[in-house]
Each structure stands twice: as structure tokens, then as C-alpha cells.
N, C-alpha and C positions, 0 to 999 in steps of 0.2 A: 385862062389864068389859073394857076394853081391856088387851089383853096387851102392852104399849110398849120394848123392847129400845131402848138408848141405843148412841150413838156418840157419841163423845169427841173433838172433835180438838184436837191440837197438831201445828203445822208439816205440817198435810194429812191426817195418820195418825192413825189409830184407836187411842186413849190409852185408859188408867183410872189416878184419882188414887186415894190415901187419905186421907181426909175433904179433899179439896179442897186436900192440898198439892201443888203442882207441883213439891215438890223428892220427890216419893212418886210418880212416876211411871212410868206398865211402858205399855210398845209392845206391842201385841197383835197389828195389822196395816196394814202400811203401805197399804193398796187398802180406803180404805171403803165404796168401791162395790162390791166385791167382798163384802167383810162384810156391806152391805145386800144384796146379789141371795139372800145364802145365807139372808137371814129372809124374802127376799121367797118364795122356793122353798119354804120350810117352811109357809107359810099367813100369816103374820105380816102384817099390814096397816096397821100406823103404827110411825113412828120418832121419836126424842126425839134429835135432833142438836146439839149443844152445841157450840160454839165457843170455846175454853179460849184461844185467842189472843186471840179478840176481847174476852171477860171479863177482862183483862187488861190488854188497849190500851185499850180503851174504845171501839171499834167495830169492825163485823163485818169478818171476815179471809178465815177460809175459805167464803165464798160460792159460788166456784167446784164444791168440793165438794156443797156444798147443790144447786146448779143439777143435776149431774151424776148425783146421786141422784135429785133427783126427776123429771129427766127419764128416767132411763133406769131407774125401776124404777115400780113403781104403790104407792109405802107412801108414806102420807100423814104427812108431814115437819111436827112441830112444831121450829121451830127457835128456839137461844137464845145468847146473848152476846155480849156486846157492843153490844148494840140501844140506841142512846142518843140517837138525834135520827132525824127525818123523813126524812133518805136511808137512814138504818142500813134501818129498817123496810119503807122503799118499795123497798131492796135486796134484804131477806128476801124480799118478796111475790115482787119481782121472777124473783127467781130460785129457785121454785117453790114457800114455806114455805104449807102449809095453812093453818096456825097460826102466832103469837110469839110466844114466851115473856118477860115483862117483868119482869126480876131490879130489878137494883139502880135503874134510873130510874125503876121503880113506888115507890121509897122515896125515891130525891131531886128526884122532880120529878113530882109526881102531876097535874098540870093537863095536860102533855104526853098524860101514858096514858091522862088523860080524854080529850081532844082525839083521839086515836084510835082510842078506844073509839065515839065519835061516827062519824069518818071508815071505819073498817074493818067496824066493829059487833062486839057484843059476844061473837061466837064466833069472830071472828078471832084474840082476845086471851087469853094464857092467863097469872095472876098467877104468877109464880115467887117461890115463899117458902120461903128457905133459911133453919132455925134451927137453935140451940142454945142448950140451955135455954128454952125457948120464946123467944129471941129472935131479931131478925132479924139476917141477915150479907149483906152485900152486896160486891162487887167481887169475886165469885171466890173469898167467901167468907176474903177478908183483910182485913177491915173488918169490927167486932161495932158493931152499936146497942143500944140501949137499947128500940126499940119492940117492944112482945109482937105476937107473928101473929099474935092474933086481933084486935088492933086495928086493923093491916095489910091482916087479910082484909076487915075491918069497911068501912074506906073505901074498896072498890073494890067488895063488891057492893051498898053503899048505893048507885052508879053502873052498877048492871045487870051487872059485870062474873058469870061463871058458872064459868068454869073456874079452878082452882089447881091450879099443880105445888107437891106442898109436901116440900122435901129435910129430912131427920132428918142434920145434920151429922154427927151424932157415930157413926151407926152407917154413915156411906156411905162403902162400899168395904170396909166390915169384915168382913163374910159372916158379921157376928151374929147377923143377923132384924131386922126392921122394929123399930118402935116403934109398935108398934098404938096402947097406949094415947093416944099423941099425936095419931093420926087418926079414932080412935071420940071423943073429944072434939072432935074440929074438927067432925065430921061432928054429933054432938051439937048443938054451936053454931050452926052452918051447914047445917041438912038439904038446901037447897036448892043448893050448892055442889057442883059437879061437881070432887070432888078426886080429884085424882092422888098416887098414893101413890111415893116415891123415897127410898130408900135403906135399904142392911142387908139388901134380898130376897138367902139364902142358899139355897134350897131349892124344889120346885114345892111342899112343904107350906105355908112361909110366902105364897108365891104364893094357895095355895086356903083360906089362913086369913084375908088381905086381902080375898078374895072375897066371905066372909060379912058383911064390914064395908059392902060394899055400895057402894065408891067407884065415880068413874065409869074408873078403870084404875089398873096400877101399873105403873113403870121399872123393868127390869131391867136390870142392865151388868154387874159383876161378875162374878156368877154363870154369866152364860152362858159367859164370854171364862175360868173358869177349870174350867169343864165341871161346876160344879155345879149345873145345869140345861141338859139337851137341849131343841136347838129341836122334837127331835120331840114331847117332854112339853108345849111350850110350844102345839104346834099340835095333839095332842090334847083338851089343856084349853079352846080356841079353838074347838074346834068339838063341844065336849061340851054 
């Protein structure tokens, strides 16, 4: 299972929201290249970089960052926000993203994420699916739909699509615990879905209880940025 620590940016620095408000927001560290080198040191070997400007404007902001990181450390950089047209994305690659995470234009513009499902192929592409109450939220998470994720998840891997990040709104940021049952049912529906589990991880128990669920990794952020979980835990677990 991928052990995936997240960074946050707003204005370059290393944020964390509470459920996705930007008016809930706490600065942890102004140098995210610095916060990546310290998971890179601990064993950690991918990163979940989010772009809270860019989810916002509607296209990517802090790339500069993104470049910065993945030039100068070896964690494989799925990166997200903001991605909303064929420069955003040839941006992302551009400037080093493994991966890209496609939030909100996977729900209003799904010919596009085909089209570069085709172009990129389908392990470039990671579905980003933020709900509450199983539904989906888009733009940052200030926008609710009406569409359930599993309909969502439905029409991207009838298209070959494999990976999903799928956010639990309502426990992210809270240092609740996950919402298992919401992922042992995706996982149920979708055995073949390489989900990623994000938000509510409080603990390295929630961590190794997500484990048994068998995803192909979970986002951590919170927890680490407010010390409850050490990266040393996290890179014992990593190489157990």
C-alpha cells in the first residue's frame, strides 16, 4: 500500500484546510520543499501535492513549486488543482507530475479526461472524487452535485481509467478516522479500482486498519503536520 503524505499549497506554502474551507486554514510551513526532503529522508516515496490556488482559479498556480519538488527530491509527485484544459495538464507533466489528479473537469467535462486518457494513458490519470454523503463536490469542494461516486467512478473505468483518489469531505481534516465503510464499499463495487483512500487518517492504527481494506494507498496530511503520526512510524510501516 502506498503510504502518500500530502502538501497543501496556498500562496507557495504548505497549508491544511478543514473540510475544504479556505476560511479553516493553518500554515504549517512556508518551504514545501523542505517538508518534501524531510518525508523524502524518512523513506517516503510519493507525494500528493494539491494546488488550493489553482482549485480555486481554475487553473494551475503553483507549478513552480511542483517543478521544485520533483526536481530536487525522487518522491513521485501526483499532482492536483486546478487541471482544467490541455496546457493546465501538459503543465503538470511538464513540470515533473508522475501522475494527475482530475477533480472537478472529470465531472464537467468528461470527453476532455477521455481524450487524455487516450493521450497520456491510463496510469498517468488519477480520478479525484471528493464526496459528501456519497455525493460528488467539485471546485474546491464549494460546489455539491447531485451525482453519486459510484456513478462517477462508473464512467471512467468503463474507459480504462484504474486509479481513484477518493476524499471523505466530511471527516478531512478532522482527525476522526477515515470512513472505512465508504471505501470497503467502493472497493466492493470496484475490485478492480486502485483506490486511494484520503481523509480523517488520525492515527498509524487508522493507517494499518485501511491496510487490511487492501487499497492501492492512503493520504495522510493532517496527522502528520500536527504530530499525530511520526514519519518514523510511517517508514517503519513502509518497509514492514
Amino acid at each position: 500500500m502506498r503510504l502518500i503524505p500530502a502538501i497543501d499549497l496556498i500562496d507557495g506554502k504548505c497549508v491544511r484546510l478543514t473540510q475544504g474551507d479556505y476560511d479553516q486554514k493553518k500554515v504549517y510551513n512556508e518551504d514545501p520543499l523542505a517538508v518534501a526532503r524531510e518525508f523524502e529522508d524518512a523513506g517516503i516515496r510519493y507525494l500528493h501535492l494539491v494546488d488550493l490556488d489553482g482549485a480555486r482559479s481554475g487553473h494551475i498556480v503553483n507549478h513552480h513549486v511542483l517543478e521544485s519538488i520533483a526536481g530536487k527530491t525522487s518522491l513521485k509527485v501526483d499532482f492536483g488543482g486546478g487541471v482544467k484544459s490541455d496546457e493546465d495538464i501538459r503543465k503538470a507533466f511538464d513540470h515533473g507530475a508522475q501522475q494527475v489528479t482530475c477533480g472537478s473537469i472529470a465531472v464537467k467535462n468528461r470527453d476532455l479526461v477521455l481524450k487524455w486518457i487516450g493521450q497520456y494513458g491510463p496510469d498517468k490519470l488519477i480520478l479525484g472524487a471528493d464526496v459528501k454523503d456519497k455525493k460528488v463536490a467539485i471546485s474546491g469542494w464549494t460546489e455539491k452535485t447531485d451525482l453519486a461516486i459510484t456513478d462517477l467512478i462508473q464512467n471512467y473505468t468503463s474507459a480504462g481509467l484504474e486509479y481513484v483518489i477518493c476524499t471523505d469531505i466530511a471527516t478531512d481534516g478532522m482527525l476522526t478516522g477515515p470512513n472505512f465503510g465508504l471505501y470497503s464499499e467502493l472497493l466492493d463495487a470496484f475490485p478492480k479500482i486502485k483506490l486511494i483512500a484520503s481523509g480523517g487518517v488520525s492515527s498509524i492504527e487508522d493507517v494499518e486498519r485501511l491496510q487490511k481494506l487492501n487499497p492501492e494507498g492512503v493520504i495522510i496530511g493532517k496527522a502528520i503536520y500536527e504530530g499525530k503520526i511520526t514519519l518514523q512510524q510511517l517508514s517503519t510501516l513502509s518497509h514492514a
